[in-house]
Backbone atoms as SQL, in Angstrom:
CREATE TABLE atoms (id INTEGER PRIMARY KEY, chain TEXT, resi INTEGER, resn TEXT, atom TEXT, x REAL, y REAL, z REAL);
INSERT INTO atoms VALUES
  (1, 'A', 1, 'UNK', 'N', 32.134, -32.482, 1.971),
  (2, 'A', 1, 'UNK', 'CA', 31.457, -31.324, 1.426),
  (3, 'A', 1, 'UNK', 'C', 31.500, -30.193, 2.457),
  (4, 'A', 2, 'UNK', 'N', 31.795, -28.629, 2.126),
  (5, 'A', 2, 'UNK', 'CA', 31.748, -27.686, 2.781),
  (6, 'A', 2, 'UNK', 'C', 30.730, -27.176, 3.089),
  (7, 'A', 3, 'UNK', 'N', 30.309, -26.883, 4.260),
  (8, 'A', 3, 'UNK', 'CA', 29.373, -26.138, 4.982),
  (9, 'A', 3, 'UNK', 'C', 29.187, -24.444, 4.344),
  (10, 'A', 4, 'UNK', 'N', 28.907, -23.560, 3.293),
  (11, 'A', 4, 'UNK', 'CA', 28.950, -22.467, 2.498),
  (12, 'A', 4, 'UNK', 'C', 27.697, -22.157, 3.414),
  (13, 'A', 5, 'UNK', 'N', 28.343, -20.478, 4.194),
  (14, 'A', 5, 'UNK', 'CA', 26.918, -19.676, 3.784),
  (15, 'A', 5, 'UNK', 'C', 26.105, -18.949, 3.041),
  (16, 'A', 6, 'UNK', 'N', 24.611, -19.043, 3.618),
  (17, 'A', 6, 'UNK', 'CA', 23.948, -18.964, 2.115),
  (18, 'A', 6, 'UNK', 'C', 23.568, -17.439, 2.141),
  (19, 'A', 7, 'UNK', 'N', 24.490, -16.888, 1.075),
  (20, 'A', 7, 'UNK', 'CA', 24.907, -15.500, 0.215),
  (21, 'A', 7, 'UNK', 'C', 23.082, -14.890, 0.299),
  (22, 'A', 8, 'UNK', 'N', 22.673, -15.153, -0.306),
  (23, 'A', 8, 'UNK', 'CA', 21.412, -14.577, -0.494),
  (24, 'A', 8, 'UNK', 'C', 20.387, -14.369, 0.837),
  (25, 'A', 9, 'UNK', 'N', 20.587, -14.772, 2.250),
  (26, 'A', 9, 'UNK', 'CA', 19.694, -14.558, 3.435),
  (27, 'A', 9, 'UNK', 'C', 19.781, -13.371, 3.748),
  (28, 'A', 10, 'UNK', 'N', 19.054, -12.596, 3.542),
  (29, 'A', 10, 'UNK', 'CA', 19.015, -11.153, 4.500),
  (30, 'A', 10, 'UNK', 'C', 18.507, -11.401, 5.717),
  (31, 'A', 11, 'UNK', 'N', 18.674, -10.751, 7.156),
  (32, 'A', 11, 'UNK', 'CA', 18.147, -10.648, 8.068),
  (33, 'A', 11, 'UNK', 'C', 17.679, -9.745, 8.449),
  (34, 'A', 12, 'UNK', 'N', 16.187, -9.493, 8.147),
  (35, 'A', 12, 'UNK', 'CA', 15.676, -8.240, 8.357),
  (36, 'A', 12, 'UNK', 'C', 15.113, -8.009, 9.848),
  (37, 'A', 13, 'UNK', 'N', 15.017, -6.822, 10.209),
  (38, 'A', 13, 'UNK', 'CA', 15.176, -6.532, 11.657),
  (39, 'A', 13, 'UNK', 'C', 13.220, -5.364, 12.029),
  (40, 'A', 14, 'UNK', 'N', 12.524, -5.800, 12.533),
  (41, 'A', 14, 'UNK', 'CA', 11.339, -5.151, 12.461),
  (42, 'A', 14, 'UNK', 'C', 11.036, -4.658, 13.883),
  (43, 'A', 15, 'UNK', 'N', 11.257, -3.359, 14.229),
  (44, 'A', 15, 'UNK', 'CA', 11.213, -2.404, 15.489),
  (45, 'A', 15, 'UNK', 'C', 9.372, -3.071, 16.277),
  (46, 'A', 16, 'UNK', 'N', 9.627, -2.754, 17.805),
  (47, 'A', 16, 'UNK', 'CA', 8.281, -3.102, 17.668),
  (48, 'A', 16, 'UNK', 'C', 7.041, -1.982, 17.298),
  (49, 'A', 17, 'UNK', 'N', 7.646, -0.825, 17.113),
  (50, 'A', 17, 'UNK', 'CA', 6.750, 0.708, 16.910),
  (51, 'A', 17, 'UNK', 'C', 6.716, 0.144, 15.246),
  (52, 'A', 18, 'UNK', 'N', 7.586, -0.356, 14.408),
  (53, 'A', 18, 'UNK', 'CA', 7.036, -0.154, 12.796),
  (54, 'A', 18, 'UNK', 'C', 6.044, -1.351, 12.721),
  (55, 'A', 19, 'UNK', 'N', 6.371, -2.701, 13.867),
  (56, 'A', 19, 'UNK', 'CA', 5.561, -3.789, 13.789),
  (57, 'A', 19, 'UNK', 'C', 3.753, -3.474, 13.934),
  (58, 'A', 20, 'UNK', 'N', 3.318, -2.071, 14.719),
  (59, 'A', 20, 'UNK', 'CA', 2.620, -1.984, 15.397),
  (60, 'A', 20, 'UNK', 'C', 1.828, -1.707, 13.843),
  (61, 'A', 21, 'UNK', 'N', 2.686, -1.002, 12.519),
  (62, 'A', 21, 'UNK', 'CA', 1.634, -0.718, 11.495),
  (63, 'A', 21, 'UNK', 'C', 0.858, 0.778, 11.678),
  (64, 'A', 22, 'UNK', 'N', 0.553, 1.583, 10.162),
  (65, 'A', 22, 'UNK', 'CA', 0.001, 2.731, 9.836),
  (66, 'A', 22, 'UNK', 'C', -1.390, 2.036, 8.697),
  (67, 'A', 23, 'UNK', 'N', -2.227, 2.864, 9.391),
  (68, 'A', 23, 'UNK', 'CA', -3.769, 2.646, 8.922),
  (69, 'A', 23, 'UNK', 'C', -3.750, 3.501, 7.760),
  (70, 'A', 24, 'UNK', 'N', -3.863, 3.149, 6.269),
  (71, 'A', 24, 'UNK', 'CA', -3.909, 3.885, 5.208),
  (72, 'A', 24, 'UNK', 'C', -5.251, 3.741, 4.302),
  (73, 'A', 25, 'UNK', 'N', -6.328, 4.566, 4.221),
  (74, 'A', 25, 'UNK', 'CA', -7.058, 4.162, 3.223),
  (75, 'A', 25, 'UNK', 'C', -6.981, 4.914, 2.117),
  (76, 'A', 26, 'UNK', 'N', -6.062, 5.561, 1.653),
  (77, 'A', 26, 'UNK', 'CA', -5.836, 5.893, 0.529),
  (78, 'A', 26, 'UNK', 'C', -4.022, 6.094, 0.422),
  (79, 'A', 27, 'UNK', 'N', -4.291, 5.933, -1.234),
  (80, 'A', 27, 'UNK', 'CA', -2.525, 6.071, -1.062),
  (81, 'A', 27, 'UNK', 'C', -2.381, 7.039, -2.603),
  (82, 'A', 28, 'UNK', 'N', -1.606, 7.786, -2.570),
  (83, 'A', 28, 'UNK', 'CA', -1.148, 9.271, -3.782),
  (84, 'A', 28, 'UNK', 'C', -0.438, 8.655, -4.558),
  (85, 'A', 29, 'UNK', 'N', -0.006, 8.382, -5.758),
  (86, 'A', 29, 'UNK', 'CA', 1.464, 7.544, -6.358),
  (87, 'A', 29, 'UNK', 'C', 1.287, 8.867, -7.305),
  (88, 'A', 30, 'UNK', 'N', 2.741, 9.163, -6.975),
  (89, 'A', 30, 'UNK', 'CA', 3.093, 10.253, -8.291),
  (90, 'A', 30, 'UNK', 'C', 4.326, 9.934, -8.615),
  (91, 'A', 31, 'UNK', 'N', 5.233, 10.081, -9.629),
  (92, 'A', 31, 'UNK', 'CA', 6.602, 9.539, -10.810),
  (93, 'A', 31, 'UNK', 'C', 6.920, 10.830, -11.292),
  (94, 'A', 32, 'UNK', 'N', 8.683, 10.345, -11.229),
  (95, 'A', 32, 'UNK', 'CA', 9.304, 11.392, -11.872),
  (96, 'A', 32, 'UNK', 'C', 9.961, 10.273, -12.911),
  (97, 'A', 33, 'UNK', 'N', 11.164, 10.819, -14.036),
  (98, 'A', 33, 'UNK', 'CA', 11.777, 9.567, -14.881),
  (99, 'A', 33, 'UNK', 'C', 12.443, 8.779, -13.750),
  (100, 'A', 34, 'UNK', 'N', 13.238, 9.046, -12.762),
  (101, 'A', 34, 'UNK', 'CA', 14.195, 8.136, -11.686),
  (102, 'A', 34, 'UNK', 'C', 13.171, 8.203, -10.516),
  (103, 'A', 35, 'UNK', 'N', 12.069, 7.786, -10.693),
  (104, 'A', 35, 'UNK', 'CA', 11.788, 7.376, -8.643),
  (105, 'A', 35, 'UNK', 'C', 10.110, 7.396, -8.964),
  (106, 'A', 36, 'UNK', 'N', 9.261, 6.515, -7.919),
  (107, 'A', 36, 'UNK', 'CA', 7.871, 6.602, -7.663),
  (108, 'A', 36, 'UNK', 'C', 7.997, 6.793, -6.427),
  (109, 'A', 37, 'UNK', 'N', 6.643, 7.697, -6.044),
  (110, 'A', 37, 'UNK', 'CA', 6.261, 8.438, -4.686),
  (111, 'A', 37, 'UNK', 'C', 5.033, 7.735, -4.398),
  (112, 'A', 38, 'UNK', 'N', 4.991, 7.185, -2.873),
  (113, 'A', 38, 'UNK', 'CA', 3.450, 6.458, -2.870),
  (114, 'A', 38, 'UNK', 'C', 3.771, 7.084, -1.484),
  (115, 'A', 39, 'UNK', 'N', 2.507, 7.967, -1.154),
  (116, 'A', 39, 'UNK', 'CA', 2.001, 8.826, 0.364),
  (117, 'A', 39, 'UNK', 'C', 1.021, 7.978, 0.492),
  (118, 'A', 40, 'UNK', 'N', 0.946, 7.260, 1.589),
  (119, 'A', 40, 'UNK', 'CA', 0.218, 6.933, 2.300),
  (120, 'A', 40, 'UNK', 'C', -1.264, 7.443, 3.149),
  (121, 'A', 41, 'UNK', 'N', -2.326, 7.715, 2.821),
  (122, 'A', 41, 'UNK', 'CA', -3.142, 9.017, 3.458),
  (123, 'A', 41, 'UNK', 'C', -3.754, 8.446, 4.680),
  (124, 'A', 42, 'UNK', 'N', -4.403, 8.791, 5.785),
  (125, 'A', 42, 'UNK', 'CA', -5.572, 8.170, 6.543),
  (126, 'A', 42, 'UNK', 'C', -6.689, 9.687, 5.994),
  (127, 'A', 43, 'UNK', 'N', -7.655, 9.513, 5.683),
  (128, 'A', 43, 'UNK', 'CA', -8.920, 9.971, 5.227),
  (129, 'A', 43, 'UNK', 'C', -10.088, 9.775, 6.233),
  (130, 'A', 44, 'UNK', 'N', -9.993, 10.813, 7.100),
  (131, 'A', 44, 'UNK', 'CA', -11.391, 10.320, 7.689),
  (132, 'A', 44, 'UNK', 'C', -12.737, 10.936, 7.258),
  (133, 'A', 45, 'UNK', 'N', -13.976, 10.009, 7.579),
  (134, 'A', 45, 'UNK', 'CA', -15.353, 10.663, 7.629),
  (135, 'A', 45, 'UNK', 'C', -15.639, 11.757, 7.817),
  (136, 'A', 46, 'UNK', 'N', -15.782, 12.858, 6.463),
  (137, 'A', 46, 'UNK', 'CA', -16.871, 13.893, 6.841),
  (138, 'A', 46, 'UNK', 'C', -15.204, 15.293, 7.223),
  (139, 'A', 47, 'UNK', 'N', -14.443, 14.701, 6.955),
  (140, 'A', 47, 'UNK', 'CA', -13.232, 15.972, 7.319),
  (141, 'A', 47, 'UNK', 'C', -12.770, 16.349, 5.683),
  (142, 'A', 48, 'UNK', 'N', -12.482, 17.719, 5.639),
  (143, 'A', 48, 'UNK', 'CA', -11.905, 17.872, 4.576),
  (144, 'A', 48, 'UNK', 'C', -10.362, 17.710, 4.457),
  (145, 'A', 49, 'UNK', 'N', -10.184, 17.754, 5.818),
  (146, 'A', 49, 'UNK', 'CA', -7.983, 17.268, 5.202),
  (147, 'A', 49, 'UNK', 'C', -7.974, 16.062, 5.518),
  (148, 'A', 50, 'UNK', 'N', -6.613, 15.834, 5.477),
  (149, 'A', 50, 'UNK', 'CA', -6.197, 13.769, 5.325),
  (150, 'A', 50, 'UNK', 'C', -4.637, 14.121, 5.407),
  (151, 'A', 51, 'UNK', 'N', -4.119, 13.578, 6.584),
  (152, 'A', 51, 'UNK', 'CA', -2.553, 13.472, 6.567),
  (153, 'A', 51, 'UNK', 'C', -2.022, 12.572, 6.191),
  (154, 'A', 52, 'UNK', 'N', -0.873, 12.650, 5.321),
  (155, 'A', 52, 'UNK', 'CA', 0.402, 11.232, 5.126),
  (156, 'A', 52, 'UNK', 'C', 0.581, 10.963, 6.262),
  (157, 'A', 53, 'UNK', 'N', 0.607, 9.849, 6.259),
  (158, 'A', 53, 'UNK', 'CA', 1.160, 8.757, 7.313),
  (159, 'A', 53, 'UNK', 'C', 2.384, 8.668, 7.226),
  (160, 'A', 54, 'UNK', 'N', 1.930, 7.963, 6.093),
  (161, 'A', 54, 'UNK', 'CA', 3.836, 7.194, 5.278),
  (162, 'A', 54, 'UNK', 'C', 4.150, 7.835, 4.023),
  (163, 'A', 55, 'UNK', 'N', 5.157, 8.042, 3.821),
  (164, 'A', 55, 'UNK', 'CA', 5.558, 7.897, 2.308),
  (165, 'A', 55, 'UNK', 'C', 6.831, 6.999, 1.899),
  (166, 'A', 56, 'UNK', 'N', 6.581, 6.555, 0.725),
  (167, 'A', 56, 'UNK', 'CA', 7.850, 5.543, 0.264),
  (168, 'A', 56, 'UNK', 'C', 7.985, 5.834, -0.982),
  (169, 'A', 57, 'UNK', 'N', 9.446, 6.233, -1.089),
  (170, 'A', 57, 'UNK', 'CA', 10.000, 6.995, -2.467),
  (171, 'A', 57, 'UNK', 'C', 10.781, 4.952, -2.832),
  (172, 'A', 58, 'UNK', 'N', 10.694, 4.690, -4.161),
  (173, 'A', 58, 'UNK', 'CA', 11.134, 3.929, -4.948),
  (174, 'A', 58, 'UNK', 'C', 11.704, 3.803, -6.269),
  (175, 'A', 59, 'UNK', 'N', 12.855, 3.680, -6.823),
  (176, 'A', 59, 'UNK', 'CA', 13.032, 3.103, -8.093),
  (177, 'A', 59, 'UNK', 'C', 12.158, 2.590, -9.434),
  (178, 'A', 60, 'UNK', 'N', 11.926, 2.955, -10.299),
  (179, 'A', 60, 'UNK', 'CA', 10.855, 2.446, -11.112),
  (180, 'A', 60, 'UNK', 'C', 11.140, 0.769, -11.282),
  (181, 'A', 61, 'UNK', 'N', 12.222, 0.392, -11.260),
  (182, 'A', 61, 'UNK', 'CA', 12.436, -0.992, -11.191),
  (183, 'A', 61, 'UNK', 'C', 11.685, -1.753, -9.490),
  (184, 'A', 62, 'UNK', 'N', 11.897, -0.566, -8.543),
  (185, 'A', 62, 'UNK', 'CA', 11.710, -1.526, -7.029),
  (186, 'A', 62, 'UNK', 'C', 9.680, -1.466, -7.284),
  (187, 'A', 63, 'UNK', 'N', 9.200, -0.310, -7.736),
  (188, 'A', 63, 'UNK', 'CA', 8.120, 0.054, -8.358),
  (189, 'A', 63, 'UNK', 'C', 7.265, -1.280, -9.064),
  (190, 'A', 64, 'UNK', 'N', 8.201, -1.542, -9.949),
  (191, 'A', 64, 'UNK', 'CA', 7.909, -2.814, -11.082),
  (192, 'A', 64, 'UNK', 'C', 7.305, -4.132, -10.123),
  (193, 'A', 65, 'UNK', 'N', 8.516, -4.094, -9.225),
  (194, 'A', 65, 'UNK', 'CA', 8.649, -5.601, -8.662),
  (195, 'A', 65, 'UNK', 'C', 7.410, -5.681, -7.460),
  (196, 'A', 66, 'UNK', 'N', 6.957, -4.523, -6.851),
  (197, 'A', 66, 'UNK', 'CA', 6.348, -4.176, -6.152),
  (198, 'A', 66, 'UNK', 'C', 4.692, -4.626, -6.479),
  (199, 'A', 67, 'UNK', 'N', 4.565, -3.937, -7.655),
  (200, 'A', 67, 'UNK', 'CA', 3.613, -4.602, -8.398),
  (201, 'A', 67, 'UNK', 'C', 3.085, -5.914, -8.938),
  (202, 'A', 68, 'UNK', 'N', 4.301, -6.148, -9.370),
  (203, 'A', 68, 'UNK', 'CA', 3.993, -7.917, -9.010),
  (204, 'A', 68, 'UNK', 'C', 4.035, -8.674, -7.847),
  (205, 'A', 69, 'UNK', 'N', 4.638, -8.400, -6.836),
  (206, 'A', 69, 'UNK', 'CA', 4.017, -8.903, -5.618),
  (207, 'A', 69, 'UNK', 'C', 2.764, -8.583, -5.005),
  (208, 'A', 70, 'UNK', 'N', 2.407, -7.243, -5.162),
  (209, 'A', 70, 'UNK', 'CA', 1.204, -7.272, -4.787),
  (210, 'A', 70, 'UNK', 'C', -0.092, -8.221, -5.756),
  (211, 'A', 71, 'UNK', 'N', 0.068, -7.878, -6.800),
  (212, 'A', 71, 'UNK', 'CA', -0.522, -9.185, -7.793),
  (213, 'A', 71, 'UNK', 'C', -0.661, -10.241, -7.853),
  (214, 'A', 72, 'UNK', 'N', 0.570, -10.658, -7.033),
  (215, 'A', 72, 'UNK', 'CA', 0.306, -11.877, -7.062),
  (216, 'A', 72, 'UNK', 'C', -0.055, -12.589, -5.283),
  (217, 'A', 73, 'UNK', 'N', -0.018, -11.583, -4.238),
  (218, 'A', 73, 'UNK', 'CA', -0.587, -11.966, -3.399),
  (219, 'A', 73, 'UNK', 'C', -2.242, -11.259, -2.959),
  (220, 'A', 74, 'UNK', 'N', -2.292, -10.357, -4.157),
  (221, 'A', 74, 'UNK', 'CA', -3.609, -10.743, -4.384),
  (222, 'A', 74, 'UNK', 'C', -4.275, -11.579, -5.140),
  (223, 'A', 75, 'UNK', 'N', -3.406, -11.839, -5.867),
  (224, 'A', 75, 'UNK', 'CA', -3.674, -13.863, -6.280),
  (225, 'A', 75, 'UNK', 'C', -4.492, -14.406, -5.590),
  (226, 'A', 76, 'UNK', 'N', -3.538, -14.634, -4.574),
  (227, 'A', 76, 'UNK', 'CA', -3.341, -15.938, -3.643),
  (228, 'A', 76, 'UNK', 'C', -4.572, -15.790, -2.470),
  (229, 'A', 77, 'UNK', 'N', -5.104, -14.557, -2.227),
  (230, 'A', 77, 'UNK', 'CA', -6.059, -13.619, -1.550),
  (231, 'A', 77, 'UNK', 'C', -7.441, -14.351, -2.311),
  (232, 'A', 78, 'UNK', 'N', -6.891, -13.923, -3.666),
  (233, 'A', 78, 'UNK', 'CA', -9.032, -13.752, -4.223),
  (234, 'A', 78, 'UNK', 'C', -8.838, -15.437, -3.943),
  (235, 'A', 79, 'UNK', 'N', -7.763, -16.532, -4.591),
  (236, 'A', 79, 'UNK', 'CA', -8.295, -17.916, -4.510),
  (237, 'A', 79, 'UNK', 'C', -8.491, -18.487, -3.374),
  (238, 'A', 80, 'UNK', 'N', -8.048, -18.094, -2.380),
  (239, 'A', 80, 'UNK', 'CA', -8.453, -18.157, -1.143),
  (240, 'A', 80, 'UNK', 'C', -9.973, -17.867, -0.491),
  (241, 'A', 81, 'UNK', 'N', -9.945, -16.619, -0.719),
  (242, 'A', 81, 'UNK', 'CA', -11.342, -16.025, 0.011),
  (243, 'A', 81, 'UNK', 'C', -12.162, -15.338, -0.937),
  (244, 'A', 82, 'UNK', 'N', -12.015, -16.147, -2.187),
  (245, 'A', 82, 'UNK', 'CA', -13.018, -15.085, -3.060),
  (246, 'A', 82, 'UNK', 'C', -12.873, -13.693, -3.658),
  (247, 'A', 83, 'UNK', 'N', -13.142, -13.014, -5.226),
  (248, 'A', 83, 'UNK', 'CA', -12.986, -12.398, -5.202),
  (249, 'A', 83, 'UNK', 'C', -13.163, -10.758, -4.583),
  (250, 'A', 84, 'UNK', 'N', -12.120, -9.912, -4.374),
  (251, 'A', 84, 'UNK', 'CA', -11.852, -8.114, -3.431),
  (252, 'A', 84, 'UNK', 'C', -12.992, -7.693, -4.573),
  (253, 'A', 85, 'UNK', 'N', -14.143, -7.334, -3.796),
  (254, 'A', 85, 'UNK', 'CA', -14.784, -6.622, -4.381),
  (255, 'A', 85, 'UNK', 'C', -14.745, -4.980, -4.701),
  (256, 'A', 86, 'UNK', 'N', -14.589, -4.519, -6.123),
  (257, 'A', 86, 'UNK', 'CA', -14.195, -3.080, -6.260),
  (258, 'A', 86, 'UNK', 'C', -15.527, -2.200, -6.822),
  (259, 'A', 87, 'UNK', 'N', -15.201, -1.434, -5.452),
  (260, 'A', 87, 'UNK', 'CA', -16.927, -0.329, -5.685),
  (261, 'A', 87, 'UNK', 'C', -16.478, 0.630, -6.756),
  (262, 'A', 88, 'UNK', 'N', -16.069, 0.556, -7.678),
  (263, 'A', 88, 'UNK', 'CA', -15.897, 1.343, -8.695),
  (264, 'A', 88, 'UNK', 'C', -15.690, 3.114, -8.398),
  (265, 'A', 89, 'UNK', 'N', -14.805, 3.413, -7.705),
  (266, 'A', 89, 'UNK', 'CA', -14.657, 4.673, -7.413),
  (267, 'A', 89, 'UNK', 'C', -13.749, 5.023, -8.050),
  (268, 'A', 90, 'UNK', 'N', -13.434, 4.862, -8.927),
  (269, 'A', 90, 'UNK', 'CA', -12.464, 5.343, -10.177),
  (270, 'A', 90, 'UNK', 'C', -11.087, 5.692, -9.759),
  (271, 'A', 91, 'UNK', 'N', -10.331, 5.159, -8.635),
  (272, 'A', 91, 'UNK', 'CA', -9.153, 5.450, -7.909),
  (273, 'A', 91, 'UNK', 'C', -9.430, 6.986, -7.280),
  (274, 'A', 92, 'UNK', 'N', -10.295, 7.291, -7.471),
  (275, 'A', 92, 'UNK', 'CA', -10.366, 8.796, -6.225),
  (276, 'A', 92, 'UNK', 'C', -10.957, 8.237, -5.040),
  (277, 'A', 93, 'UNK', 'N', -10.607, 9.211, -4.156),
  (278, 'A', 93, 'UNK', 'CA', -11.351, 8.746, -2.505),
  (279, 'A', 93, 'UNK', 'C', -12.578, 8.626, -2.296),
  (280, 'A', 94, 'UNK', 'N', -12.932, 7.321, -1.291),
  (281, 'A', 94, 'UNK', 'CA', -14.566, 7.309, -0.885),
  (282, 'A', 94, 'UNK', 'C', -14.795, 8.260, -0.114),
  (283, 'A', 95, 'UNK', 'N', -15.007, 9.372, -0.190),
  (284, 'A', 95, 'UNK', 'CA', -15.530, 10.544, 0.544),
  (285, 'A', 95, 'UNK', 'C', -16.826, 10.244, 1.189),
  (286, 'A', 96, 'UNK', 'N', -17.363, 9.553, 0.609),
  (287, 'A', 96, 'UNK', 'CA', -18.553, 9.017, 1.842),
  (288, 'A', 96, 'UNK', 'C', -17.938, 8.250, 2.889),
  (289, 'A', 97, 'UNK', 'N', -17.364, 7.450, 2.692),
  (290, 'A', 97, 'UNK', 'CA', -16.559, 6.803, 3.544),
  (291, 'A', 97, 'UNK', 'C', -17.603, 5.713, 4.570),
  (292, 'A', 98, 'UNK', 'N', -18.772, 5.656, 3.964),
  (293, 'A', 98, 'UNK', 'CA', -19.508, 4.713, 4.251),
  (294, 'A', 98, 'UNK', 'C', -20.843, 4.754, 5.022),
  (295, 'A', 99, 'UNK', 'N', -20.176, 6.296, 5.540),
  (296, 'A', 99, 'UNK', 'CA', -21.538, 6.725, 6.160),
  (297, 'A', 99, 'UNK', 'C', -22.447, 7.612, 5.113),
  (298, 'A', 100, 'UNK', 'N', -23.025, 8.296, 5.745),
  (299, 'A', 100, 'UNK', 'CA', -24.429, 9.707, 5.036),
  (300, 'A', 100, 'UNK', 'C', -23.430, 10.565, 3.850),
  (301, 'A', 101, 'UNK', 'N', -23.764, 10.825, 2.939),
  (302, 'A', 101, 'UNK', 'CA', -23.103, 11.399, 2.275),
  (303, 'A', 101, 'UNK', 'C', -23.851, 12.625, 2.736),
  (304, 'A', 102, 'UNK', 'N', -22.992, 13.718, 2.852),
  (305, 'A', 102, 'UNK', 'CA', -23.532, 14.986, 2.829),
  (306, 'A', 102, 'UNK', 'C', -24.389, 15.917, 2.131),
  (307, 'A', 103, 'UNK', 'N', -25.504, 16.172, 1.994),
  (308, 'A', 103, 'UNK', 'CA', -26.366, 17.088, 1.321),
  (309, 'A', 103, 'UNK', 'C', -26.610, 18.395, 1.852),
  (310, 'A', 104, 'UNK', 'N', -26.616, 19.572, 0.964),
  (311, 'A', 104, 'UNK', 'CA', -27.402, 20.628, 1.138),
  (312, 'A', 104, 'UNK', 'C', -28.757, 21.063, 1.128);
């Protein structure tokens, strides 16, 4: 029997600056018919701007698949450790952000 290599291994290569990771607590997704846009934001306490970090332009198909992985390793997340509790902020930003909310 022949020794075949196996066609399907990618070897992906991870810098140690991208290993180090971008802190996102919010993320923008906007669609055109060919591509989804997901900006990455950091949002801090009590500031009115918020810079992209990241952005990642995708395929509505890479989009698709994307979604089911995250689904399903938030699966694997809630049966693990219980269910991600969601404070109902209707997908807009926690502008309190956990501290004093601001009053006049």
């Amino acid at each position: 029997m022949e020794n075949k290599p196996n066609q399907n291994k990618i070897n992906i290569e991870l810098s140690e600056e991208v290993a180090e990771g971008i802190y996102s607590n919010l993320a923008v997704i906007s669609h055109s018919h060919s591509e989804f846009i997901i900006d990455f934001v950091k949002l801090m306490p009590g500031s009115p701007k918020a810079k992209v970090k990241s952005r990642i332009i995708l395929t509505p198909e890479h989009a698709k698949r994307l979604q089911k992985a995250l689904q399903d390793n938030i699966n694997k997340f809630e049966k693990m450790h219980g269910p991600i509790k969601d404070h109902g902020n209707d997908g807009f930003p926690p502008f309190s952000m956990g501290g004093p909310i601001a009053q006049a």
